[in-house]
mmCIF entry with sequence, helices, sheets and N, C-alpha, C, O atoms, coordinates in Angstrom:
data_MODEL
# 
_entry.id   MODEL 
# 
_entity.id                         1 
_entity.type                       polymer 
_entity.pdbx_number_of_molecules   1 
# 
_entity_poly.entity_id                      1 
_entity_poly.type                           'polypeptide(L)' 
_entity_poly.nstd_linkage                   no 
_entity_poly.nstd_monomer                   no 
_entity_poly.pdbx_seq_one_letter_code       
;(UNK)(UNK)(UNK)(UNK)(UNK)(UNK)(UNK)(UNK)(UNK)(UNK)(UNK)(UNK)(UNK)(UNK)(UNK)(UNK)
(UNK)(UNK)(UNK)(UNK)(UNK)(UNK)(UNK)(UNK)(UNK)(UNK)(UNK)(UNK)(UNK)(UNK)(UNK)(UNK)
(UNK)(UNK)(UNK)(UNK)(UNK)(UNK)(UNK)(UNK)(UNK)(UNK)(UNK)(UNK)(UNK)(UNK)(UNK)(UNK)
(UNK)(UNK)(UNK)(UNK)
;
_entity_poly.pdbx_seq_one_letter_code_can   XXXXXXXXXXXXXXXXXXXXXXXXXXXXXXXXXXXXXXXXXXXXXXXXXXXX 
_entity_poly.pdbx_strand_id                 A 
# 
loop_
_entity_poly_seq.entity_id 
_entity_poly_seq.num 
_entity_poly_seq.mon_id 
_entity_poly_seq.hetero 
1 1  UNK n 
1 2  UNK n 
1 3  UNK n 
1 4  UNK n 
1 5  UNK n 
1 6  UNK n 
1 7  UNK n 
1 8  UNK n 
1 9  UNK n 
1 10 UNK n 
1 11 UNK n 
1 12 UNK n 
1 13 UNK n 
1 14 UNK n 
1 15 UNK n 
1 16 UNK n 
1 17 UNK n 
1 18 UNK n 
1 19 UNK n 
1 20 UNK n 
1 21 UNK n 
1 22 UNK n 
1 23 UNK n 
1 24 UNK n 
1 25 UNK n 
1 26 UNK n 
1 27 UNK n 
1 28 UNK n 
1 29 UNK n 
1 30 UNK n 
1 31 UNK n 
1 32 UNK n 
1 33 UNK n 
1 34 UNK n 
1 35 UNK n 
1 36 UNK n 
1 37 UNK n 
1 38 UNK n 
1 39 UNK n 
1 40 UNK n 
1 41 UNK n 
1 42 UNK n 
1 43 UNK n 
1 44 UNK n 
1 45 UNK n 
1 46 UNK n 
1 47 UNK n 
1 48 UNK n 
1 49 UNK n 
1 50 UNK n 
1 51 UNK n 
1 52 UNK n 
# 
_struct_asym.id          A 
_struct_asym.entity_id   1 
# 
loop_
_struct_conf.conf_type_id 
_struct_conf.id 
_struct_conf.pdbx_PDB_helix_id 
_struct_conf.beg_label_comp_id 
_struct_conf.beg_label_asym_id 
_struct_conf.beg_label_seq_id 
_struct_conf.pdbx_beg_PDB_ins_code 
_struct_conf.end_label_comp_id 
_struct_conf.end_label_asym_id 
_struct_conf.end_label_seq_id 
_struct_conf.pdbx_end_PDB_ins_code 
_struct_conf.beg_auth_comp_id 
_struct_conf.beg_auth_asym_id 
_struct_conf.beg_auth_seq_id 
_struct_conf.end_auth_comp_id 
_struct_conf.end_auth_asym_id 
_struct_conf.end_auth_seq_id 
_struct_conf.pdbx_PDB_helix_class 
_struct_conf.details 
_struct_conf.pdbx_PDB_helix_length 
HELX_P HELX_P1 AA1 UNK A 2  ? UNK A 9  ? UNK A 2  UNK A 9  1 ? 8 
HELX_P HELX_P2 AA2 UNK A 12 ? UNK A 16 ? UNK A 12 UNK A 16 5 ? 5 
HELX_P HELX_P3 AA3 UNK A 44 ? UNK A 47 ? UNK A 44 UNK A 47 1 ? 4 
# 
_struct_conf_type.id          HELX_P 
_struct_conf_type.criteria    ? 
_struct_conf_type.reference   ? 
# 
_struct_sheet.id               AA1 
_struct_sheet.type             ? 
_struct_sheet.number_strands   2 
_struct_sheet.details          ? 
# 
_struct_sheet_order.sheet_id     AA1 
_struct_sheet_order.range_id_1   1 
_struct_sheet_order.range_id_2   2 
_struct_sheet_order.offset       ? 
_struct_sheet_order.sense        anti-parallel 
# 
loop_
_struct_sheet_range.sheet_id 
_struct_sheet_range.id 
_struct_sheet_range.beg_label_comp_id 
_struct_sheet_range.beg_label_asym_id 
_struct_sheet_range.beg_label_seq_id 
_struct_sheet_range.pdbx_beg_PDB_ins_code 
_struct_sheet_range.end_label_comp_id 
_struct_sheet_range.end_label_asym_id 
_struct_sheet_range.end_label_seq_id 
_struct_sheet_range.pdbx_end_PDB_ins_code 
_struct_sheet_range.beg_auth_comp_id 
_struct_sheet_range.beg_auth_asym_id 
_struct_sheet_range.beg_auth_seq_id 
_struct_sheet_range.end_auth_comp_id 
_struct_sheet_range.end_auth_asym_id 
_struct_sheet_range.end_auth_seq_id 
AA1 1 UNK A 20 ? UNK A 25 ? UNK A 20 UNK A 25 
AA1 2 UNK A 32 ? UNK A 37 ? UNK A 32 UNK A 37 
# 
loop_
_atom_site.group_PDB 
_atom_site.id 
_atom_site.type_symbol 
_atom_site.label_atom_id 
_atom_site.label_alt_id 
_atom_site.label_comp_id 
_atom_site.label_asym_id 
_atom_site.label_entity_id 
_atom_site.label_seq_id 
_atom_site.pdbx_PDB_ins_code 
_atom_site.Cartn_x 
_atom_site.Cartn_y 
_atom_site.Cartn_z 
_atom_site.occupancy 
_atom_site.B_iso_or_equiv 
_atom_site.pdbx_formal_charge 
_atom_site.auth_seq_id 
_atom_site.auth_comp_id 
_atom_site.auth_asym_id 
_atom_site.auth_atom_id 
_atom_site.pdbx_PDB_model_num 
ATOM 1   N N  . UNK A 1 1  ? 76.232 27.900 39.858 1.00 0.00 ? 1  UNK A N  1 
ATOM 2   C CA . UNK A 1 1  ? 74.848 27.968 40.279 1.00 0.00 ? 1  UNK A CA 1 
ATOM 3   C C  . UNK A 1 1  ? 74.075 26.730 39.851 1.00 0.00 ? 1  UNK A C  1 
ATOM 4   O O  . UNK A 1 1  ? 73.391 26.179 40.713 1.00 0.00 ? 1  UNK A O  1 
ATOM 5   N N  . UNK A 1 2  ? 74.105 26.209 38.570 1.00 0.00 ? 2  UNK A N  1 
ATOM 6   C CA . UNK A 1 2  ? 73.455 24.731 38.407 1.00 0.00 ? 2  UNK A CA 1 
ATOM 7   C C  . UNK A 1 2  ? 73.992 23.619 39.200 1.00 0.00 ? 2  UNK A C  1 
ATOM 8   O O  . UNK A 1 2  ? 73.406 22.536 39.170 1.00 0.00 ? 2  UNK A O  1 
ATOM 9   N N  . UNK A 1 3  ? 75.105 23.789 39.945 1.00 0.00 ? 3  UNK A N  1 
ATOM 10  C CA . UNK A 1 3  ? 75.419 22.597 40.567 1.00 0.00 ? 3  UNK A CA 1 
ATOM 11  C C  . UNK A 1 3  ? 74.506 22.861 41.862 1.00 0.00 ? 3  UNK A C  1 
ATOM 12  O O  . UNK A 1 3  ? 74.208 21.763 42.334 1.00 0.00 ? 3  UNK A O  1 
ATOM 13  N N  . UNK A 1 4  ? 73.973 23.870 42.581 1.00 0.00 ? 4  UNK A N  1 
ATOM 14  C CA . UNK A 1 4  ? 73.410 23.762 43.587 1.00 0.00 ? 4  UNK A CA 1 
ATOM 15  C C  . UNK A 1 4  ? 71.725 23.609 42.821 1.00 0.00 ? 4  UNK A C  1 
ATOM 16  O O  . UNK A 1 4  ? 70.765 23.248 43.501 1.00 0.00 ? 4  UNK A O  1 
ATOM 17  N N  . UNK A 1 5  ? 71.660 23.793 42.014 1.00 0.00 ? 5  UNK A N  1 
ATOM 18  C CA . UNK A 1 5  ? 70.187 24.159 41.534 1.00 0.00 ? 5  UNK A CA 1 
ATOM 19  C C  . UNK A 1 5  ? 69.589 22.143 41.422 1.00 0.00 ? 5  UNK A C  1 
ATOM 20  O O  . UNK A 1 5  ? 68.721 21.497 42.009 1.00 0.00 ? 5  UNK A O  1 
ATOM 21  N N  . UNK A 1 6  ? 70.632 21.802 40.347 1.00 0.00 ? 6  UNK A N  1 
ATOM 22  C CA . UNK A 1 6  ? 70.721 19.898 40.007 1.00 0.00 ? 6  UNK A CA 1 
ATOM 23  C C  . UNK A 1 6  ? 70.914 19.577 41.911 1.00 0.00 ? 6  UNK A C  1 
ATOM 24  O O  . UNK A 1 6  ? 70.022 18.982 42.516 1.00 0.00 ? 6  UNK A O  1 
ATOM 25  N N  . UNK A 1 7  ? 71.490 19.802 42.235 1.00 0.00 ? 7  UNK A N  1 
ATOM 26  C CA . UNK A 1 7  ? 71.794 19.487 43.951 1.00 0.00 ? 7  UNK A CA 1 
ATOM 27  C C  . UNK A 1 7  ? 70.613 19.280 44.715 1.00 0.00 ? 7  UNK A C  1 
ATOM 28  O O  . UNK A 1 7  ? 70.308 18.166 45.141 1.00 0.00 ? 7  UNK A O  1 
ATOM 29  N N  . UNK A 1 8  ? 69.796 20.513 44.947 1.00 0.00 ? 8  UNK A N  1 
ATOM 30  C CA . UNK A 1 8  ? 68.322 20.300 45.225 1.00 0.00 ? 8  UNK A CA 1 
ATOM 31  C C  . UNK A 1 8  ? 67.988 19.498 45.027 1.00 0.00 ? 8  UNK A C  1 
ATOM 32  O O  . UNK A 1 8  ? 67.639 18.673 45.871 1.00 0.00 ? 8  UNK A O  1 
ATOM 33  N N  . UNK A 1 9  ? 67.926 19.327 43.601 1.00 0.00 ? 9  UNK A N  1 
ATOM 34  C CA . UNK A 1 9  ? 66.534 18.537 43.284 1.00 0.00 ? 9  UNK A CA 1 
ATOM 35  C C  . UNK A 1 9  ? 66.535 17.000 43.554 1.00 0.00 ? 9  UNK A C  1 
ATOM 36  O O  . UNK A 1 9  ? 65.529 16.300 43.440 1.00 0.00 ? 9  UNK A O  1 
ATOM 37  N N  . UNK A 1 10 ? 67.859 16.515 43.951 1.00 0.00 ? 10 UNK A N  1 
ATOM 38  C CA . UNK A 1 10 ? 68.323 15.341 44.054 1.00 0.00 ? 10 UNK A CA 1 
ATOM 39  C C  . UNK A 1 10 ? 67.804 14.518 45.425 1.00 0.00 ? 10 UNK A C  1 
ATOM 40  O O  . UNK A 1 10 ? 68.036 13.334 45.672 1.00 0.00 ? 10 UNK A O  1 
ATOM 41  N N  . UNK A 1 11 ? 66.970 15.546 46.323 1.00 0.00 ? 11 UNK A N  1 
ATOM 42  C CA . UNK A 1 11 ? 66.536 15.278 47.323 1.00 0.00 ? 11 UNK A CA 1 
ATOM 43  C C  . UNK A 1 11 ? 65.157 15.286 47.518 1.00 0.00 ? 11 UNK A C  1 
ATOM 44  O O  . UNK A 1 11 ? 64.418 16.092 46.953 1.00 0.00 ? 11 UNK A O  1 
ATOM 45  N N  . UNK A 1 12 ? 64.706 14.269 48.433 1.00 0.00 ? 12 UNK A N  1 
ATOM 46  C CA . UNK A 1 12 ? 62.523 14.325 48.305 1.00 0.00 ? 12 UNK A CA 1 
ATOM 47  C C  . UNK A 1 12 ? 61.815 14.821 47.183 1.00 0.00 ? 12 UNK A C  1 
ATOM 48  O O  . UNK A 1 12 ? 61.932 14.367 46.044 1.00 0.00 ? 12 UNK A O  1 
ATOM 49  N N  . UNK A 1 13 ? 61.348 15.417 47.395 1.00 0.00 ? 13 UNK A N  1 
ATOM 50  C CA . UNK A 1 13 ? 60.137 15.907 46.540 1.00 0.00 ? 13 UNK A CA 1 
ATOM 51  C C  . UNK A 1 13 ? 61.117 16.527 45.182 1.00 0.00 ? 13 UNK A C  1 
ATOM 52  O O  . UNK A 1 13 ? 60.606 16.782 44.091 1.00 0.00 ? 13 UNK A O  1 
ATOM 53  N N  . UNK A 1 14 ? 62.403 16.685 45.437 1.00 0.00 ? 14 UNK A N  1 
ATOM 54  C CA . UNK A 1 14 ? 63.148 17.208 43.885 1.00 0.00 ? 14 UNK A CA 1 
ATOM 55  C C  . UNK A 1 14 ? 63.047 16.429 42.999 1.00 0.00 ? 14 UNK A C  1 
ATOM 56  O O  . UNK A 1 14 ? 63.152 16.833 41.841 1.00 0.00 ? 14 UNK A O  1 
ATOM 57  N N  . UNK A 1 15 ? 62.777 14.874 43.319 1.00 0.00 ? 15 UNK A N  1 
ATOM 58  C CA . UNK A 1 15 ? 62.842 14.203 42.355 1.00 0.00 ? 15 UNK A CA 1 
ATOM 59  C C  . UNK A 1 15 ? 61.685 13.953 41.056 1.00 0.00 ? 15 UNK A C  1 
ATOM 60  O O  . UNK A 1 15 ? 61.556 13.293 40.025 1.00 0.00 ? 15 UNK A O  1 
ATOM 61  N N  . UNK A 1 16 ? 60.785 15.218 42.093 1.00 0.00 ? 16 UNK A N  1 
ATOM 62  C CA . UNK A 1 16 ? 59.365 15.062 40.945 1.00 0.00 ? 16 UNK A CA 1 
ATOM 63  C C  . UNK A 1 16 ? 59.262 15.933 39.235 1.00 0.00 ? 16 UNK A C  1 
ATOM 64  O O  . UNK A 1 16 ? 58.477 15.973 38.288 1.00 0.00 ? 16 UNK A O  1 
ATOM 65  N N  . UNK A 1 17 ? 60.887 16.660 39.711 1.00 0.00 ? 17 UNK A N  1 
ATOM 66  C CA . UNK A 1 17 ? 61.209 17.910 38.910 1.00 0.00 ? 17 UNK A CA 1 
ATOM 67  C C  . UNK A 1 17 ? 62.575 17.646 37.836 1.00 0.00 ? 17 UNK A C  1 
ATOM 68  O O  . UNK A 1 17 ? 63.546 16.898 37.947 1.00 0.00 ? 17 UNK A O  1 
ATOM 69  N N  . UNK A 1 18 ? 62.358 18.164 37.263 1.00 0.00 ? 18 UNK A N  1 
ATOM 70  C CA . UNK A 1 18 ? 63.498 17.759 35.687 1.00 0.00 ? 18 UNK A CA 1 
ATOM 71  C C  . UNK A 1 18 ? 64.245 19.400 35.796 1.00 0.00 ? 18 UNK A C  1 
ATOM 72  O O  . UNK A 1 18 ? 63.741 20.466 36.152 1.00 0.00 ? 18 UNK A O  1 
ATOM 73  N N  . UNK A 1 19 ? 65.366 19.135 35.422 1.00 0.00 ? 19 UNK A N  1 
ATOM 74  C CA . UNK A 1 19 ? 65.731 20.759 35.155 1.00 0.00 ? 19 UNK A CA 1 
ATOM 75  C C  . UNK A 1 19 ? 66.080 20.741 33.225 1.00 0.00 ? 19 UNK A C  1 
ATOM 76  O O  . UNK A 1 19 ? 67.200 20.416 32.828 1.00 0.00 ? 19 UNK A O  1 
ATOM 77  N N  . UNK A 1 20 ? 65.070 21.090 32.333 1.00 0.00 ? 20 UNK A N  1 
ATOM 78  C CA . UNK A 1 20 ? 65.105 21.301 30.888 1.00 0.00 ? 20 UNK A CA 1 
ATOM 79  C C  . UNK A 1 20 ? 65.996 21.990 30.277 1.00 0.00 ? 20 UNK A C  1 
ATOM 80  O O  . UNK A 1 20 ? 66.156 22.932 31.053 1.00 0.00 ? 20 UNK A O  1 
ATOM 81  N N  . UNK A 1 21 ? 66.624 22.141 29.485 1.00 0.00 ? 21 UNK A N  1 
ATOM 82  C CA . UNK A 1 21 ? 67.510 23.189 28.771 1.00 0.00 ? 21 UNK A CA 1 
ATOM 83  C C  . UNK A 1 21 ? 67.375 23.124 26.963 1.00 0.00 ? 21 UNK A C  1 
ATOM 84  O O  . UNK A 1 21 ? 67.873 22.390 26.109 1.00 0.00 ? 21 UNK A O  1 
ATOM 85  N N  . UNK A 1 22 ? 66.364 24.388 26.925 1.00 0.00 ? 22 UNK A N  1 
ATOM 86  C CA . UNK A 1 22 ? 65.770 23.998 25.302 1.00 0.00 ? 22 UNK A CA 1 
ATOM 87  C C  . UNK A 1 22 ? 66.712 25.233 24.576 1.00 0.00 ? 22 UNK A C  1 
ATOM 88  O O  . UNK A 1 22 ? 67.159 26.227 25.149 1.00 0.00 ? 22 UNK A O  1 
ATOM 89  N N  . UNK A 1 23 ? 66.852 24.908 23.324 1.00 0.00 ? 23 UNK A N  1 
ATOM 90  C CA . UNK A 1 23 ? 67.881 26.198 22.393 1.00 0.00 ? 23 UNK A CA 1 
ATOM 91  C C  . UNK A 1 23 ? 66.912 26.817 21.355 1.00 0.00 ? 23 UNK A C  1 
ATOM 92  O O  . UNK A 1 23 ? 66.657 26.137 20.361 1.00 0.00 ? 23 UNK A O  1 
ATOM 93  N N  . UNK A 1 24 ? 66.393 27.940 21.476 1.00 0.00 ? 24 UNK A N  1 
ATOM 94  C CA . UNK A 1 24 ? 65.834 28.863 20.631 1.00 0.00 ? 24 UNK A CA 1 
ATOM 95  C C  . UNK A 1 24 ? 66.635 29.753 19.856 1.00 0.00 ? 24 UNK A C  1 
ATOM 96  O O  . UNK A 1 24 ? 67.662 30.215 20.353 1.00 0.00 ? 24 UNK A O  1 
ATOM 97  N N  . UNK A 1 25 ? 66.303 30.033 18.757 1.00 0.00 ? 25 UNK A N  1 
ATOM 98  C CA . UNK A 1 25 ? 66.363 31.304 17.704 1.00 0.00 ? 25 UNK A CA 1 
ATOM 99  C C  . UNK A 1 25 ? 66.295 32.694 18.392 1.00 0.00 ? 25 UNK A C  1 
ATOM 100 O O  . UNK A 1 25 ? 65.215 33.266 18.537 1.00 0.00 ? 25 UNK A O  1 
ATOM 101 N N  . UNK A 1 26 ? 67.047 33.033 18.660 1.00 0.00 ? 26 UNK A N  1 
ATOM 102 C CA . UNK A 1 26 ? 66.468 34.692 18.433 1.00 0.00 ? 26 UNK A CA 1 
ATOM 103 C C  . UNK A 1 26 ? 66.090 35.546 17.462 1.00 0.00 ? 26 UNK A C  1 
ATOM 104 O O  . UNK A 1 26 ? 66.825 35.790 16.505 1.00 0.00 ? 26 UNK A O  1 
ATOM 105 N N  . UNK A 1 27 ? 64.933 36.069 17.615 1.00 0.00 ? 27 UNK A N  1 
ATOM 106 C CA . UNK A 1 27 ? 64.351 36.923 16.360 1.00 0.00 ? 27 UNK A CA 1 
ATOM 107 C C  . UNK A 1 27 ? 65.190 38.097 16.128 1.00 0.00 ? 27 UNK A C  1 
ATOM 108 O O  . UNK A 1 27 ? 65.418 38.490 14.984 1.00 0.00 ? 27 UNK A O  1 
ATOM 109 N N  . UNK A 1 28 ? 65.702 38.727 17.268 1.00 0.00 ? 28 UNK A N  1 
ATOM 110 C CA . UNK A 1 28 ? 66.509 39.771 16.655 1.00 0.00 ? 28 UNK A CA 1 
ATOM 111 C C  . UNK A 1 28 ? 67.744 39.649 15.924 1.00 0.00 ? 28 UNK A C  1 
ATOM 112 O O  . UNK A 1 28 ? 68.091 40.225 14.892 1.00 0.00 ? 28 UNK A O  1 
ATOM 113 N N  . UNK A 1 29 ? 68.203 39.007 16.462 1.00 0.00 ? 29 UNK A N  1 
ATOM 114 C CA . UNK A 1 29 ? 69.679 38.375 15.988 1.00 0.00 ? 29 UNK A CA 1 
ATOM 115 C C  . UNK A 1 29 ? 69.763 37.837 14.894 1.00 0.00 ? 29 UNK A C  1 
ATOM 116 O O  . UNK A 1 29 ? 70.126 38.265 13.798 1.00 0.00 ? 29 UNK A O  1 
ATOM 117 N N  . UNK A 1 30 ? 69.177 36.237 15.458 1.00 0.00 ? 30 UNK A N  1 
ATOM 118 C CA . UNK A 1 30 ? 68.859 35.138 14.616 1.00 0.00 ? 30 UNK A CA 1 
ATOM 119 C C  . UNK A 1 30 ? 70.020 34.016 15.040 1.00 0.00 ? 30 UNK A C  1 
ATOM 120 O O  . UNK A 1 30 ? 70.418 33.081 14.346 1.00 0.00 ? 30 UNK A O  1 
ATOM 121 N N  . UNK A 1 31 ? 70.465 34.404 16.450 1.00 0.00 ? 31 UNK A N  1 
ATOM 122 C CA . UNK A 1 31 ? 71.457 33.640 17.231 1.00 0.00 ? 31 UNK A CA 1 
ATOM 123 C C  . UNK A 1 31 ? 70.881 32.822 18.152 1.00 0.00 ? 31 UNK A C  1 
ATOM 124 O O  . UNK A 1 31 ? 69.973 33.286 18.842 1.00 0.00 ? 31 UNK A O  1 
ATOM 125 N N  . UNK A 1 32 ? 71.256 31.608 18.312 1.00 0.00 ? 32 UNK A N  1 
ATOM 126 C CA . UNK A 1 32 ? 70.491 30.850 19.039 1.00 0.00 ? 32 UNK A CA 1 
ATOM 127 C C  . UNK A 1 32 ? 70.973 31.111 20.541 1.00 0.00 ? 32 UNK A C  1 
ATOM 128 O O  . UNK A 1 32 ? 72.028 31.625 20.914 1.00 0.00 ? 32 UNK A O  1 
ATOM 129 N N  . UNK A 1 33 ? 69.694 30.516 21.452 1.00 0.00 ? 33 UNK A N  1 
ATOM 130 C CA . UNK A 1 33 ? 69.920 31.141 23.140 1.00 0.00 ? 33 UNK A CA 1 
ATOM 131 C C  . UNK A 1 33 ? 69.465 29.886 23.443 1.00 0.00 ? 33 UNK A C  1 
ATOM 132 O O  . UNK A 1 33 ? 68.726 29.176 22.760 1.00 0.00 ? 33 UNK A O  1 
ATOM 133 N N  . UNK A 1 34 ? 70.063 29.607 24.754 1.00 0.00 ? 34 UNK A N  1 
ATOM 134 C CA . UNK A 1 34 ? 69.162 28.488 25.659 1.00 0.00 ? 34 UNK A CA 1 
ATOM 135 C C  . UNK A 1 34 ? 68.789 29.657 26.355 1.00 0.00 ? 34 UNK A C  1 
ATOM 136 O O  . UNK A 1 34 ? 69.052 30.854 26.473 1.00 0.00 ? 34 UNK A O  1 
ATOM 137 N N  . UNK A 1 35 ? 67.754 28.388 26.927 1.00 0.00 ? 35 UNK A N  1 
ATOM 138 C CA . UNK A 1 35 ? 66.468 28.647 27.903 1.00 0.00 ? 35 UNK A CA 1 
ATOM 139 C C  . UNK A 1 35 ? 66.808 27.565 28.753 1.00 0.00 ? 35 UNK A C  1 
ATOM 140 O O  . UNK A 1 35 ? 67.351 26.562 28.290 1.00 0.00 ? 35 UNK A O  1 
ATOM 141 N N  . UNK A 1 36 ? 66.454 27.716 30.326 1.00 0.00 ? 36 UNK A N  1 
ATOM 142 C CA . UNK A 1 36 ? 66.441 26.944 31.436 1.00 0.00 ? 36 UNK A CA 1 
ATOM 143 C C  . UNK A 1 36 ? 65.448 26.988 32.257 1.00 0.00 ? 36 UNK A C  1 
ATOM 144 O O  . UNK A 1 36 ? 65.167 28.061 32.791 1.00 0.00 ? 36 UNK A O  1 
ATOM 145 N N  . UNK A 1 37 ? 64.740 25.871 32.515 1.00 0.00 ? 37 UNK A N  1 
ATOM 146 C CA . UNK A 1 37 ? 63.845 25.731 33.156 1.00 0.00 ? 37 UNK A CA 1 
ATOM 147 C C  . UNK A 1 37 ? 63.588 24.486 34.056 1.00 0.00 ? 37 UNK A C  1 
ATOM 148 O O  . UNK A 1 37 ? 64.077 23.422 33.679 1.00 0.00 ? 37 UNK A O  1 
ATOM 149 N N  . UNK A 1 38 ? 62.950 24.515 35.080 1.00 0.00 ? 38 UNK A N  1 
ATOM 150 C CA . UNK A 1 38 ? 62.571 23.672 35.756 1.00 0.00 ? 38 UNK A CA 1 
ATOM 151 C C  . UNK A 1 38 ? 60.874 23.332 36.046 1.00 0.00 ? 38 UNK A C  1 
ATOM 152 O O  . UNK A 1 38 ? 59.967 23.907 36.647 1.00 0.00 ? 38 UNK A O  1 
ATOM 153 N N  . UNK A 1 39 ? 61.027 21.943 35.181 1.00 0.00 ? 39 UNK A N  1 
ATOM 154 C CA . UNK A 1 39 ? 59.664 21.904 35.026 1.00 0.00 ? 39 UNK A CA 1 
ATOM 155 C C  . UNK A 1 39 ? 59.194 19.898 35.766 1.00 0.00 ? 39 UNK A C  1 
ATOM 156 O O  . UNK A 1 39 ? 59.928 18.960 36.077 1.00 0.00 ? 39 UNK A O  1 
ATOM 157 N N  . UNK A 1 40 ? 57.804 20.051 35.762 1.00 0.00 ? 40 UNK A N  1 
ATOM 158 C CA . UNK A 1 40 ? 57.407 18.491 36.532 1.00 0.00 ? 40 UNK A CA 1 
ATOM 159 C C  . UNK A 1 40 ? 58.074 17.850 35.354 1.00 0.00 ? 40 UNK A C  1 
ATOM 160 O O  . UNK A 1 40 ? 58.289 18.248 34.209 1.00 0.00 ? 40 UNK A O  1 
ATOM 161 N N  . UNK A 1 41 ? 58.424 16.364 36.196 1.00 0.00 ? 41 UNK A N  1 
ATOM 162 C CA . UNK A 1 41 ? 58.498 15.375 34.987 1.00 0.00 ? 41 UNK A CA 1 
ATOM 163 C C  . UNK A 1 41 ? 57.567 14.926 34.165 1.00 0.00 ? 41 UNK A C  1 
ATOM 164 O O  . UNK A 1 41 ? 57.978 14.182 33.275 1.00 0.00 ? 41 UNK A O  1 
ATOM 165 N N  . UNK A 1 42 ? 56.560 15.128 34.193 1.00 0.00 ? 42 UNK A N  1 
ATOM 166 C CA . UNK A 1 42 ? 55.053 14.526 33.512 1.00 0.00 ? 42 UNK A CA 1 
ATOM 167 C C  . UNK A 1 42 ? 55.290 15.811 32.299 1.00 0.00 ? 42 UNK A C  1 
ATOM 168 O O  . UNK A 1 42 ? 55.020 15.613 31.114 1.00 0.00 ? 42 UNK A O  1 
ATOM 169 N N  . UNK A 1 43 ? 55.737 16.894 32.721 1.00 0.00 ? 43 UNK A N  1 
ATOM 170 C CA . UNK A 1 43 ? 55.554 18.273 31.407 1.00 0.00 ? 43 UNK A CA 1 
ATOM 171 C C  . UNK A 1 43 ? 56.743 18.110 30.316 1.00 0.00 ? 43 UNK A C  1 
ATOM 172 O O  . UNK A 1 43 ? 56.743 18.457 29.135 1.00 0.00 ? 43 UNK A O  1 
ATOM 173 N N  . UNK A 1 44 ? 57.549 17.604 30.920 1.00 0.00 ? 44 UNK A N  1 
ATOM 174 C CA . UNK A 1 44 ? 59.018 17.619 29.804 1.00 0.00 ? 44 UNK A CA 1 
ATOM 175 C C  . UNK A 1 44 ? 58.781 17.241 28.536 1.00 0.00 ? 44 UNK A C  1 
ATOM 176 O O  . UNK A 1 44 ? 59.598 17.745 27.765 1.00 0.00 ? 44 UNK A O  1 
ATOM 177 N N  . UNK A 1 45 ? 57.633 16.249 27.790 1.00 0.00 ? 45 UNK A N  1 
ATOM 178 C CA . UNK A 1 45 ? 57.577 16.158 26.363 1.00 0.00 ? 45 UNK A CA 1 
ATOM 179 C C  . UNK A 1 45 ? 56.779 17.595 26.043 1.00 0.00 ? 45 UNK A C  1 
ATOM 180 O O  . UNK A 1 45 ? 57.271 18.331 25.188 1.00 0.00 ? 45 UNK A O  1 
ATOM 181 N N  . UNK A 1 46 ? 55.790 17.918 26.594 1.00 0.00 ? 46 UNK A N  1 
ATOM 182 C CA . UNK A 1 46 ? 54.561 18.917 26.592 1.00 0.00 ? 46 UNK A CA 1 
ATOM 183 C C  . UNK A 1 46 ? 56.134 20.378 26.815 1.00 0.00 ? 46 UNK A C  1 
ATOM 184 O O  . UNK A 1 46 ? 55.862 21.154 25.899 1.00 0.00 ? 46 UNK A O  1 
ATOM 185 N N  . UNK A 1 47 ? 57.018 20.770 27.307 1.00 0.00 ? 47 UNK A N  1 
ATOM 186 C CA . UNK A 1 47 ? 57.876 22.100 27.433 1.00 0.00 ? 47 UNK A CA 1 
ATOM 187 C C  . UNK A 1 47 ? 58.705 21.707 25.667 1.00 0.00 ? 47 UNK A C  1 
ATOM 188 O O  . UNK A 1 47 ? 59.005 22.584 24.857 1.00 0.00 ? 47 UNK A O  1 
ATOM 189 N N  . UNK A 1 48 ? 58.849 20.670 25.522 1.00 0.00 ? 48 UNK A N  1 
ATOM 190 C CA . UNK A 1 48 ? 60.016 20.832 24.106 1.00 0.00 ? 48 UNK A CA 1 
ATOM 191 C C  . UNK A 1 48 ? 58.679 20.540 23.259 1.00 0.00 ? 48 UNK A C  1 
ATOM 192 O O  . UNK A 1 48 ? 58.147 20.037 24.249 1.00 0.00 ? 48 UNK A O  1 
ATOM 193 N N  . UNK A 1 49 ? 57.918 20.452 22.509 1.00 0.00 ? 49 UNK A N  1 
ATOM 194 C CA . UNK A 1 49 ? 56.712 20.488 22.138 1.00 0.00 ? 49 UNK A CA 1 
ATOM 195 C C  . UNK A 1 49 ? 56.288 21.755 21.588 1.00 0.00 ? 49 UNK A C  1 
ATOM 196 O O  . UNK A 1 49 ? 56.319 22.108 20.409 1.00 0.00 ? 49 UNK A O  1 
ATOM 197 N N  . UNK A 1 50 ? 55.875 22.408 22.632 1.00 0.00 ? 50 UNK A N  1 
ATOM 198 C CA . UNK A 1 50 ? 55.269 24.028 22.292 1.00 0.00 ? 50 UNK A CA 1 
ATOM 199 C C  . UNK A 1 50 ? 56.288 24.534 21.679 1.00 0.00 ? 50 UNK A C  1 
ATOM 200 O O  . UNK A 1 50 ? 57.439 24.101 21.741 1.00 0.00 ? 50 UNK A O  1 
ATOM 201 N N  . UNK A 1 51 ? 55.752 25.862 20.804 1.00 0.00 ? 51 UNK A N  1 
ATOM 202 C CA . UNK A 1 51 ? 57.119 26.806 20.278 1.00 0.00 ? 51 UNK A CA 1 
ATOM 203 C C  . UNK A 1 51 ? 57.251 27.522 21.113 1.00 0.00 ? 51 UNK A C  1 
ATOM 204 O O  . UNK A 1 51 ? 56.350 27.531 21.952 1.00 0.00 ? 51 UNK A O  1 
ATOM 205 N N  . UNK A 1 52 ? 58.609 28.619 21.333 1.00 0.00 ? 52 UNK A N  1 
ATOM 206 C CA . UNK A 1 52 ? 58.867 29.407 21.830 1.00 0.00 ? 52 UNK A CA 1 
ATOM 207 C C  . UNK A 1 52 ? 59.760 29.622 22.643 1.00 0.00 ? 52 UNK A C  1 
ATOM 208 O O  . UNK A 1 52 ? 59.881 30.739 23.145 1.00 0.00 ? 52 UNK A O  1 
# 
């Protein structure tokens, strides 16, 4: 599924978009999880930045 997801974006207007992959804590656990997201390129310092 990420190869079609990175695939997209490789075209027009995809290129305005980053696909992020940040690693959080889980509180229950205390095991770490990624997170995936697709966010503008202008937000990518501002998404690893915030907590959560």
């Amino acid at each position: 599924m990420a190869k079609k997801v990175v695939a997209s974006l490789q075209k027009g207007e995809g290129k305005a978009f980053s696909k992020v992959i940040k690693m959080v804590k889980s509180p229950k656990s205390g095991a770490y999880i990624f997170k995936e997201d697709i966010v503008p390129n202008e937000l990518v310092k501002e998404y690893f930045a915030k907590k959560s």
